[in-house]
DSSP file (Angstrom, degrees, kcal/mol; ACC not computed):
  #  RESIDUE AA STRUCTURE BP1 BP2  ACC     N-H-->O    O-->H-N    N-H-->O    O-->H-N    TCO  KAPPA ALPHA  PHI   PSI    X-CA   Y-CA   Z-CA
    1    1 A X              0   0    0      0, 0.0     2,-0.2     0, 0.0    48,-0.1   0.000 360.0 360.0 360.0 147.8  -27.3  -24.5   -8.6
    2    2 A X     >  -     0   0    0      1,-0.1     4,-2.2     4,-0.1     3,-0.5  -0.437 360.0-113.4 -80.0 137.8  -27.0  -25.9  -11.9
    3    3 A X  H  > S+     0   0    0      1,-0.2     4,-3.1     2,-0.2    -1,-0.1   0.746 105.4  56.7 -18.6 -54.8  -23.3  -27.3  -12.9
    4    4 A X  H  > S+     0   0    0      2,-0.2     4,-1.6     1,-0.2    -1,-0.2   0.938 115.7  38.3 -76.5 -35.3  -22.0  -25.2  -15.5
    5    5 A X  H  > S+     0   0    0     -3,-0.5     4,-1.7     2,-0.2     5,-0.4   0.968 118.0  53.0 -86.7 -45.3  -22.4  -21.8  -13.3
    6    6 A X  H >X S+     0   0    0     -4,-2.2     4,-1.5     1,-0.2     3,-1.1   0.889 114.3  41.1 -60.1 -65.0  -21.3  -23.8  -10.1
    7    7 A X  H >X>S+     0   0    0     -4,-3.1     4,-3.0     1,-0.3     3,-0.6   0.780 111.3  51.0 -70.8 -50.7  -18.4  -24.9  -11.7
    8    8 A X  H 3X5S+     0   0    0     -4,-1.6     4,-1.6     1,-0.2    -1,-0.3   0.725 113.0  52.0 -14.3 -59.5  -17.5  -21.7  -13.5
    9    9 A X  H <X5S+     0   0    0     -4,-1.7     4,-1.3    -3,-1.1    -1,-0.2   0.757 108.1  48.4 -31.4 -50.4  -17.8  -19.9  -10.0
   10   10 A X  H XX5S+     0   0    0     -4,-1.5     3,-2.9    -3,-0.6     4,-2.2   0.964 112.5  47.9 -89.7 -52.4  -15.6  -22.2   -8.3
   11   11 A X  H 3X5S+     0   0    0     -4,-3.0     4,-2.5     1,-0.3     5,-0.3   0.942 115.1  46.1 -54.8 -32.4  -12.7  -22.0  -11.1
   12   12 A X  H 3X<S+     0   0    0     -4,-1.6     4,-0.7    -5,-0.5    -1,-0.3   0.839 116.7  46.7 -72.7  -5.6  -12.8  -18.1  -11.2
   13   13 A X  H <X S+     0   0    0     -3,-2.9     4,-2.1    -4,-1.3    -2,-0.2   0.882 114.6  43.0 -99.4 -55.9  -12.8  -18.4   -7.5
   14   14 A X  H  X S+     0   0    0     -4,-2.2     4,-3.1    -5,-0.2     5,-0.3   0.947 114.0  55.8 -39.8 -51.0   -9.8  -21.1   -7.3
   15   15 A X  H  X S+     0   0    0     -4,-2.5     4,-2.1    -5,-0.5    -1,-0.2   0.859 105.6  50.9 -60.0 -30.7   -7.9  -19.0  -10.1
   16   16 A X  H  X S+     0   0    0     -4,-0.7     4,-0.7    -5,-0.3    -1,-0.2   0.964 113.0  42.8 -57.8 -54.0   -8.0  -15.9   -8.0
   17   17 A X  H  X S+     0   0    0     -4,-2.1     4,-2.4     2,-0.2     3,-0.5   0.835 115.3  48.3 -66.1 -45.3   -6.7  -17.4   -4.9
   18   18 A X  H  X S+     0   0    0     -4,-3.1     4,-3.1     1,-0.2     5,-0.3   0.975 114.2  47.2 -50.8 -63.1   -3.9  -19.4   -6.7
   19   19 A X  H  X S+     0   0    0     -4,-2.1     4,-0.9    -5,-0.3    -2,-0.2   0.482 109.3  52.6 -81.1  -0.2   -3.0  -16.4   -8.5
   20   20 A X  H  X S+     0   0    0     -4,-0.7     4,-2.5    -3,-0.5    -1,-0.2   0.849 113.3  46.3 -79.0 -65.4   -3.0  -14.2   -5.1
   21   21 A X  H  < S+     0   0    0     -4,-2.4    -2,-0.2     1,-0.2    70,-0.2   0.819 112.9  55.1 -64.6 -31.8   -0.6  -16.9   -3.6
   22   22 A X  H  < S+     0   0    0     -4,-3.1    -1,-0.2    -5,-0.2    -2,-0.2   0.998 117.7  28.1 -36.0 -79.0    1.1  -16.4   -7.0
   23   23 A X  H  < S+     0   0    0     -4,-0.9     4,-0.3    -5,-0.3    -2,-0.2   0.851  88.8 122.3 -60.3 -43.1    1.7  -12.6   -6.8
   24   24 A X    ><  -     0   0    0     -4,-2.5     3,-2.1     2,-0.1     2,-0.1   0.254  69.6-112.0 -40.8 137.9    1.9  -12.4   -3.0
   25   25 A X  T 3  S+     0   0    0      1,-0.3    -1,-0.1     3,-0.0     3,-0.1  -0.247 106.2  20.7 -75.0 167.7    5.5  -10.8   -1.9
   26   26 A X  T 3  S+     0   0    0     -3,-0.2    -1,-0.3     1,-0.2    -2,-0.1   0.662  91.6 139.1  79.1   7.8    7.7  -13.0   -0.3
   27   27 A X    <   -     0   0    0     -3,-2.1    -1,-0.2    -4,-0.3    62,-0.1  -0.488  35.0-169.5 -83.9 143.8    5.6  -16.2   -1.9
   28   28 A X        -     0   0    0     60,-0.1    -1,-0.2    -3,-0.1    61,-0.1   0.688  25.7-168.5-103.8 -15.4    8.2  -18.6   -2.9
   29   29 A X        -     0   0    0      1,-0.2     2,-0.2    -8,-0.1    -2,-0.1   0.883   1.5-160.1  48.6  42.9    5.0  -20.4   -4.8
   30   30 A X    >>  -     0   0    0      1,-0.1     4,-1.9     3,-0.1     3,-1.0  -0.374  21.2-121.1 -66.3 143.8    6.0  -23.6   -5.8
   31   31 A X  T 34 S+     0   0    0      1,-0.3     4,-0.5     2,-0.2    -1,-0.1   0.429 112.1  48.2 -28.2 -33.3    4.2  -25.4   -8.5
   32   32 A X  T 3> S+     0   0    0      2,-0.1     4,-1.6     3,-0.1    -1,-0.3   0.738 119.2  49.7 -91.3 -41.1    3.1  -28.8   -6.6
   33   33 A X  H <> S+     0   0    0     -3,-1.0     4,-3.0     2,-0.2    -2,-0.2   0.965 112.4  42.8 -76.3 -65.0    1.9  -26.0   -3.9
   34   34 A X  H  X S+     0   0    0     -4,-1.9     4,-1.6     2,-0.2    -1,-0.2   0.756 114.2  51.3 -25.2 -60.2    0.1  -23.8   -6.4
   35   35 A X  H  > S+     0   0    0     -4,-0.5     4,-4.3    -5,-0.2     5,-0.2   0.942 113.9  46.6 -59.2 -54.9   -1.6  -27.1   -8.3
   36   36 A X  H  X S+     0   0    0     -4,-1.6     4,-1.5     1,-0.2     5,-0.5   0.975 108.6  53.6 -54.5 -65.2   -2.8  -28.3   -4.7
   37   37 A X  H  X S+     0   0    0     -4,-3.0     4,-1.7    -5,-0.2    -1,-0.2   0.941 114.9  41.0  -9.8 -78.2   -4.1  -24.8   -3.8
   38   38 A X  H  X S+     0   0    0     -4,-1.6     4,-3.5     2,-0.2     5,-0.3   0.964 113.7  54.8 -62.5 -54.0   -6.4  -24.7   -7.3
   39   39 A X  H >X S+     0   0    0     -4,-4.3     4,-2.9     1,-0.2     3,-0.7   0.940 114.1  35.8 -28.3 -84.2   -7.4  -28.1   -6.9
   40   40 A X  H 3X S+     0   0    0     -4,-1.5     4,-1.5     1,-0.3    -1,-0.2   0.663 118.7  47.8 -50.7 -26.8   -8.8  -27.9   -3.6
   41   41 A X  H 3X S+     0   0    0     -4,-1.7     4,-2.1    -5,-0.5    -1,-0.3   0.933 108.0  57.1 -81.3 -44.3  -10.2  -24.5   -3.8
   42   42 A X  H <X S+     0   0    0     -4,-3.5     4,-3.0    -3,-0.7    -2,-0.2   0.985 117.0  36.8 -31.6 -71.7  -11.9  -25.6   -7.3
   43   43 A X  H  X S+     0   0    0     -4,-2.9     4,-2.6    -5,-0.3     5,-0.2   0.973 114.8  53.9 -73.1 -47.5  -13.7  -28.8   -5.2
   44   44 A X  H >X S+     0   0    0     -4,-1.5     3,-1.1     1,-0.2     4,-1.0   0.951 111.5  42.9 -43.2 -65.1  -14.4  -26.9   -2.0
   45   45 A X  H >< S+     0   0    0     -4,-2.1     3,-1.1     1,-0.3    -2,-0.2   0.795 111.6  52.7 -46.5 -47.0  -16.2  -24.2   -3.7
   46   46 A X  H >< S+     0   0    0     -4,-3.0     3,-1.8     1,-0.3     4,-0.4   0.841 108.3  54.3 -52.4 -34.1  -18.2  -26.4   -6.1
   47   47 A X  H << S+     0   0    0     -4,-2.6     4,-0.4    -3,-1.1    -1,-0.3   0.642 109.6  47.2 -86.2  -0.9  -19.3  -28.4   -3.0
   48   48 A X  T << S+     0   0    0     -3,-1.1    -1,-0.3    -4,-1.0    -2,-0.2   0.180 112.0  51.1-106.8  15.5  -20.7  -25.0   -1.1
   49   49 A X  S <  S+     0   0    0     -3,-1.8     3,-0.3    -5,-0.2    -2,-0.2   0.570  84.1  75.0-128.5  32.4  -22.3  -24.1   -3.8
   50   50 A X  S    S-     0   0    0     -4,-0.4     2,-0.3    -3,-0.3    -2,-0.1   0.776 132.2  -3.8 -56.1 -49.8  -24.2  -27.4   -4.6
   51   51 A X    >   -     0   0    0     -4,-0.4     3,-0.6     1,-0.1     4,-0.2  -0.574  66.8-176.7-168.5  96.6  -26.4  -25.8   -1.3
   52   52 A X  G >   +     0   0    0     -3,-0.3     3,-1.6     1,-0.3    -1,-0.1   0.828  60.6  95.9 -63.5 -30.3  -25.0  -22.8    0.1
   53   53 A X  G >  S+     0   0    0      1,-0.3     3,-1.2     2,-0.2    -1,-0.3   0.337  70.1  58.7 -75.3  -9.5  -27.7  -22.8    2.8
   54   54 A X  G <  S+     0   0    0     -3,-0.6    -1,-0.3     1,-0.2    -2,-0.1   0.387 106.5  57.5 -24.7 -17.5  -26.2  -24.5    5.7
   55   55 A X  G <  S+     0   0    0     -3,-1.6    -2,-0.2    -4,-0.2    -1,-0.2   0.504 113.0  33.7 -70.6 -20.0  -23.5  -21.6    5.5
   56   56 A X  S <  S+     0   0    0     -3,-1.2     2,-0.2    -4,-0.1    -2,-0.1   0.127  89.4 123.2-134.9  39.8  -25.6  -18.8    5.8
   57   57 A X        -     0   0    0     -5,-0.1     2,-0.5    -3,-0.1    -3,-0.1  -0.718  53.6-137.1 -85.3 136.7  -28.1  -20.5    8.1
   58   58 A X        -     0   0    0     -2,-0.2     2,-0.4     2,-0.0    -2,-0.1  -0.732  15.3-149.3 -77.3 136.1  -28.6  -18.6   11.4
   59   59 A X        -     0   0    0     -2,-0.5     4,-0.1     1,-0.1     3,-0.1  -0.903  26.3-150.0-120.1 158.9  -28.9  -19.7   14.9
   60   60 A X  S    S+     0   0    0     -2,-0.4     2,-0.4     1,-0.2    -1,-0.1   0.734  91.3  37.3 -78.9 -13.6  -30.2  -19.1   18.0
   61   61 A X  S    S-     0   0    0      1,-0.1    -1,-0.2    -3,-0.0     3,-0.0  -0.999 100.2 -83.2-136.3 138.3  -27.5  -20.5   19.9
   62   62 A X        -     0   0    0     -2,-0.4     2,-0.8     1,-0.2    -1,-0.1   0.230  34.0-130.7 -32.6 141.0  -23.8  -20.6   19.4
   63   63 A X     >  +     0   0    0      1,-0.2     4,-0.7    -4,-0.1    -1,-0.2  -0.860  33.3 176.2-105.7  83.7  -22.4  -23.3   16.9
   64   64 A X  H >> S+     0   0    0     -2,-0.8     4,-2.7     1,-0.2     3,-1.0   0.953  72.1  55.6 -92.4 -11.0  -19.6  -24.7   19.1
   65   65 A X  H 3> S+     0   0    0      1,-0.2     4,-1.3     2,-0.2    -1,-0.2   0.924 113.0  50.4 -58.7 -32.5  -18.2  -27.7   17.0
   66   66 A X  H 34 S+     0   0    0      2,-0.2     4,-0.3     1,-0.2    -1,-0.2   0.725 112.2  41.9 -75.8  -9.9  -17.7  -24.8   14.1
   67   67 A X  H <X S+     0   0    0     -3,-1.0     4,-1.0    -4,-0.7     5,-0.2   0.689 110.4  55.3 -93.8 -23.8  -15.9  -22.3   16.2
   68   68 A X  H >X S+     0   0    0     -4,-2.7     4,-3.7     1,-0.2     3,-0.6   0.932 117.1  51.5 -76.9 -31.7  -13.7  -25.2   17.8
   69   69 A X  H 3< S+     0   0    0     -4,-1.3    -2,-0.2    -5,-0.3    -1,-0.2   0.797 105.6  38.1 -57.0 -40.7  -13.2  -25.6   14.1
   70   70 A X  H 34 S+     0   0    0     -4,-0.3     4,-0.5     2,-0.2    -1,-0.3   0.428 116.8  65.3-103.7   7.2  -12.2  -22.8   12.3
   71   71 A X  H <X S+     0   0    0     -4,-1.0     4,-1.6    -3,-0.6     5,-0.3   0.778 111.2  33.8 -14.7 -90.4  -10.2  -22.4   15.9
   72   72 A X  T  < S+     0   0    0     -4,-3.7    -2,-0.2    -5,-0.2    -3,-0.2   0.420 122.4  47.7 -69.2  15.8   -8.1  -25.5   15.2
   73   73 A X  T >> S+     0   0    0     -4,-0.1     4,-4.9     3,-0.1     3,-1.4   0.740 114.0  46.1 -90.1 -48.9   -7.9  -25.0   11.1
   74   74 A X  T 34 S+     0   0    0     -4,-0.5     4,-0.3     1,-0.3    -2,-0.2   0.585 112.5  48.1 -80.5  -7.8   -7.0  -21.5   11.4
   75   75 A X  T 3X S+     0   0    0     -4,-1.6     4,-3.2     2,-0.1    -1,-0.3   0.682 116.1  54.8 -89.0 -27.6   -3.9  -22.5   14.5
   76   76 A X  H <> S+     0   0    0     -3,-1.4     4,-0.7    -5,-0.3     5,-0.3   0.885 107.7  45.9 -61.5 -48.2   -3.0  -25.4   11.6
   77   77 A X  H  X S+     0   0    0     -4,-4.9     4,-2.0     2,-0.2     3,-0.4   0.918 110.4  48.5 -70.8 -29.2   -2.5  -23.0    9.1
   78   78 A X  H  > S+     0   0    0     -4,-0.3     4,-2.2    -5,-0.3    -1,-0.2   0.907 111.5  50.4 -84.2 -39.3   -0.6  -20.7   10.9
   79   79 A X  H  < S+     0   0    0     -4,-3.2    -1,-0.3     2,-0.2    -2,-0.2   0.022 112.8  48.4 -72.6  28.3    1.7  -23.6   12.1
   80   80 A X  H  X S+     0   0    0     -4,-0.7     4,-0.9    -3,-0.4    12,-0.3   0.125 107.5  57.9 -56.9 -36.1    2.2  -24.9    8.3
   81   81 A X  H >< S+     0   0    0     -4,-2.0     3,-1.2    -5,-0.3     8,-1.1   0.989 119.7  26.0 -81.1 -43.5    2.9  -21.4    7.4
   82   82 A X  T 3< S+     0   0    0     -4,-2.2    -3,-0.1     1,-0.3    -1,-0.1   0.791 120.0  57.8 -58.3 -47.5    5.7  -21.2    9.8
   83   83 A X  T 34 S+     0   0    0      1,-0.1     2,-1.3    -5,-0.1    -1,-0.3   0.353  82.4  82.6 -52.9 -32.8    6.6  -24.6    9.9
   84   84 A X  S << S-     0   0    0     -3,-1.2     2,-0.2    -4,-0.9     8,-0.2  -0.648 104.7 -25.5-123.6 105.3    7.3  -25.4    6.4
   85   85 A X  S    S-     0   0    0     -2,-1.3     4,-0.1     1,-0.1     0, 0.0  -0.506  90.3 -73.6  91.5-175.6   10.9  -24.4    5.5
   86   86 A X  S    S+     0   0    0     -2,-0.2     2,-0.2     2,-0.1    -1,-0.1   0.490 109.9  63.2-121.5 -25.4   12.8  -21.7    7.2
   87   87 A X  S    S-     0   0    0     -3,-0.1     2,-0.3     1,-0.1    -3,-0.1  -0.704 100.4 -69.7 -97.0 178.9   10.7  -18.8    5.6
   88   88 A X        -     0   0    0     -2,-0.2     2,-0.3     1,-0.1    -6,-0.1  -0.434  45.1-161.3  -7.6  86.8    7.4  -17.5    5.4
   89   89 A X    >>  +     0   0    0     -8,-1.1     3,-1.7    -2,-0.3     4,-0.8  -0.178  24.0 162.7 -77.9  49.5    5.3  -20.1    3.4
   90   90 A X  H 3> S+     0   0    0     -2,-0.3     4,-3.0     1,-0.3    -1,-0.2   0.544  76.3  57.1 -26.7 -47.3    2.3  -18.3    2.3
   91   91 A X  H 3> S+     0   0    0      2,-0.2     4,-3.8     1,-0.2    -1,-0.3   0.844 113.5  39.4 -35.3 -63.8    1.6  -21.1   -0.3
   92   92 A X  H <> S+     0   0    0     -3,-1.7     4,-2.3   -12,-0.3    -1,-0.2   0.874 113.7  54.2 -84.0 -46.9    1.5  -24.0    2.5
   93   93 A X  H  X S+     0   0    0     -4,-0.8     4,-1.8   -13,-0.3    -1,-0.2   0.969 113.5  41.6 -48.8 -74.4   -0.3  -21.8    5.0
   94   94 A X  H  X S+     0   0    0     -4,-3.0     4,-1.8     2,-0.2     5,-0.3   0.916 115.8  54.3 -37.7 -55.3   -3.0  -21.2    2.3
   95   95 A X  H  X S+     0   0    0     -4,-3.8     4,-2.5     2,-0.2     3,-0.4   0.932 106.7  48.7 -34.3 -63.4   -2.8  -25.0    1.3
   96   96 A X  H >X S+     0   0    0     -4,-2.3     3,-1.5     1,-0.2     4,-1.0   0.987 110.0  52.5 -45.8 -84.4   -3.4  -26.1    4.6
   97   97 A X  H 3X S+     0   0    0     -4,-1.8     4,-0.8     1,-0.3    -1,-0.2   0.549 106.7  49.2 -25.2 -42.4   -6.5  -23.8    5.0
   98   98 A X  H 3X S+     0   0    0     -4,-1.8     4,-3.4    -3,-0.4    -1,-0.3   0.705 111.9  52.5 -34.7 -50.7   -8.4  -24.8    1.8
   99   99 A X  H <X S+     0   0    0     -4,-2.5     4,-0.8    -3,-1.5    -2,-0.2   0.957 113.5  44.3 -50.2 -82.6   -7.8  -28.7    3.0
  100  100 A X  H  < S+     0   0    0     -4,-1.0     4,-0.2     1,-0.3    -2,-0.2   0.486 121.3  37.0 -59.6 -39.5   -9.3  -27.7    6.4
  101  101 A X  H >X S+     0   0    0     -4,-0.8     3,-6.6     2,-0.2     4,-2.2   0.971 116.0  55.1 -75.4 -67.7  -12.5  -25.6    4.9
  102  102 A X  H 3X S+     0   0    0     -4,-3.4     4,-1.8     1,-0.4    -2,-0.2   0.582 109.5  50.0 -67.1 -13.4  -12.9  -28.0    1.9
  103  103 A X  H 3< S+     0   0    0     -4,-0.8    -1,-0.4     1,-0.2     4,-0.2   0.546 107.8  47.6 -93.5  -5.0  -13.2  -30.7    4.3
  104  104 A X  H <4 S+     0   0    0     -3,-6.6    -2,-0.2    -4,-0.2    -1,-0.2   0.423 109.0  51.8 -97.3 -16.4  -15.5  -29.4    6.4
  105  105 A X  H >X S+     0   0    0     -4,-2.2     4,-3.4     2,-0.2     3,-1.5   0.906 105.6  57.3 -72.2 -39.3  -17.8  -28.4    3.6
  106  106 A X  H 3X>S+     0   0    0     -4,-1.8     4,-3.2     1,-0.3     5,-0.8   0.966 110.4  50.0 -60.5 -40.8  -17.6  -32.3    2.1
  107  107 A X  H 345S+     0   0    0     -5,-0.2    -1,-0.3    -4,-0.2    -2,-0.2   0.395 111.7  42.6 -89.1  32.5  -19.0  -33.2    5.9
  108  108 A X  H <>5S+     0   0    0     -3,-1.5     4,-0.9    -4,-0.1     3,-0.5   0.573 115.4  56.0 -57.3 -73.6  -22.1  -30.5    5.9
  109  109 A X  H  <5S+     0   0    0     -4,-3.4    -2,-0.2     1,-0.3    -3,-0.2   0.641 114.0  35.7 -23.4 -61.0  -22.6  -31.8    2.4
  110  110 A X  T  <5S+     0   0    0     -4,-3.2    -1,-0.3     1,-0.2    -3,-0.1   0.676 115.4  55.2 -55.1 -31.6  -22.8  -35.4    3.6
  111  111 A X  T  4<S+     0   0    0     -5,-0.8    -1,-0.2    -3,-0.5    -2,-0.2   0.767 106.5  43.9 -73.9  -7.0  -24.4  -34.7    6.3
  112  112 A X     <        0   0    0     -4,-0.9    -1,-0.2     1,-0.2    -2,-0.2   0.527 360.0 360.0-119.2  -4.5  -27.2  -33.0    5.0
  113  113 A X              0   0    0     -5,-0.3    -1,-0.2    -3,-0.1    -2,-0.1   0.630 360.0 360.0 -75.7 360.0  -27.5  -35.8    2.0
C-alpha cells in the first residue's frame, strides 16, 4: 500500500481508539496514557498495512505460537488493567494491548523482510 493512504488509515484508526479510551465511562484517561495509546496504535497499524497478507493468510493446521500469543497479551492486558491503581484502568489495559499486537506485527513484518 502506498504511504499517504497507509498512513491516513492508521491515524483515523489510532484517533478512534484514543478517543474511545477518551469517552469510555469510568476512563480516568490520562494524557501520557492517551499519547502512548495513539502513538502505538498509529505504528502498529501502518506496519499491518505495509502487507496485510500474513494476517489474513489461512492455514491448514492450527497456528500455535499465535494463539499462545494473543493468550499471554490478552492475560497481560487484563492484569495491567487491574493492576494499575486501585481502579479500573481502561487506558493502561488498552495501552498494554496495542504494545503486545504492535509488537507482534513489527516481528511478521521482519520476518517476512
Amino acid at each position: 500500500m502506498d504511504p499517504a493512504p497507509r498512513y491516513s488509515i492508521a491515524a483515523l484508526v489510532a484517533a478512534l481508539l484514543t478517543a474511545g479510551v477518551a469517552l469510555a465511562p469510568g476512563s480516568e484517561g490520562p494524557i501520557p496514557v492517551l499519547a502512548g495509546i495513539a502513538v502505538v496504535t498509529f505504528v502498529g497499524t501502518a506496519l499491518v498495512l505495509v502487507d496485510p497478507a500474513p494476517f489474513r493468510e489461512r492455514r491448514e493446521r492450527p497456528n500455535w505460537a499465535a494463539g499462545a500469543f494473543a493468550g499471554a497479551a490478552t492475560f497481560g492486558t487484563l492484569a495491567l488493567l487491574i493492576g494499575a491503581g486501585s481502579t479500573d484502568n481502561i487506558g493502561a489495559g488498552v495501552l498494554g494491548l496495542v504494545l503486545a499486537w504492535t509488537g507482534f506485527a513489527a516481528g511478521v513484518v521482519h520476518q517476512r523482510e
